[in-house]
N, C-alpha and C positions, 0 to 999 in steps of 0.2 A: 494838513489833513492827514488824517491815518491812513495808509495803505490799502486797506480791506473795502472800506466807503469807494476811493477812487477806483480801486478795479471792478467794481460791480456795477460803476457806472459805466467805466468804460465796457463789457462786456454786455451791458443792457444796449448802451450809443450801438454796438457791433450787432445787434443782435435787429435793429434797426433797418442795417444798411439792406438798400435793394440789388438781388445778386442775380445779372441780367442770366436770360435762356441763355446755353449753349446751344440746345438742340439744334438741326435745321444747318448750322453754322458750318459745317464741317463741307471741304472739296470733295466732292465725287468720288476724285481717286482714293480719297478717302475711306469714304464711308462704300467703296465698290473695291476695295483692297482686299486679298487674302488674308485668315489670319497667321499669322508667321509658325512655322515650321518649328517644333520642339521637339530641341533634341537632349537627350540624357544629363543631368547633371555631371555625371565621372567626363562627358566626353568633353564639358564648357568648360573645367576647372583645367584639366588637365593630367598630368601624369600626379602621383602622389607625390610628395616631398619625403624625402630622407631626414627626417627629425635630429638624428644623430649624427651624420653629418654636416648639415647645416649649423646646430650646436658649437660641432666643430670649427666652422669655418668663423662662426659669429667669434668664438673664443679667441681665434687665435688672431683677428682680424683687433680686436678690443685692447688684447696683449700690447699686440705693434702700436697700437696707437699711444695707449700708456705712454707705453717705452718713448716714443717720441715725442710727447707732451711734458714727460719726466726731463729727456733731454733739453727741450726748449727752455723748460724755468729753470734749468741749471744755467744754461747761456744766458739767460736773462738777470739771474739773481747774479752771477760774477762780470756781468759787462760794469765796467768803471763808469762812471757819471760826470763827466766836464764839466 
């Protein structure tokens, strides 16, 4: 079958289903809850980040790694084979 046919049946089959109440459903403390306290986006992120710093850190962090990945397939490619 084509693709196109079977998704529209399945989307008609979905479109079928019975999708019980929530309402009513919910605990008391619930539904008798405060709603939560919002506060400032700058204050949930946090401090800003140093773009050019971090840069830095990422660069020189990538560097080292290199360098040690370069060193490992040189020990690799000169180990002698038994």
């Amino acid at each position: 079958m084509k693709p196109l046919p079977v998704l529209f049946l399945v989307a008609l089959a979905a479109g079928c289903t019975n999708i019980p109440e929530l309402q009513g459903r919910e605990a008391a403390a619930v539904t008798d809850a405060p709603y939560p306290r919002l506060i400032p986006l700058d204050e949930a992120l946090g401090p800003p980040v140093d773009v050019v710093s971090e840069a830095a850190d990422l660069s020189k962090n990538l560097t080292e790694r290199k360098k040690s990945l370069r060193q490992r397939a040189n020990r690799l490619q000169n180990t002698p084979i038994d």
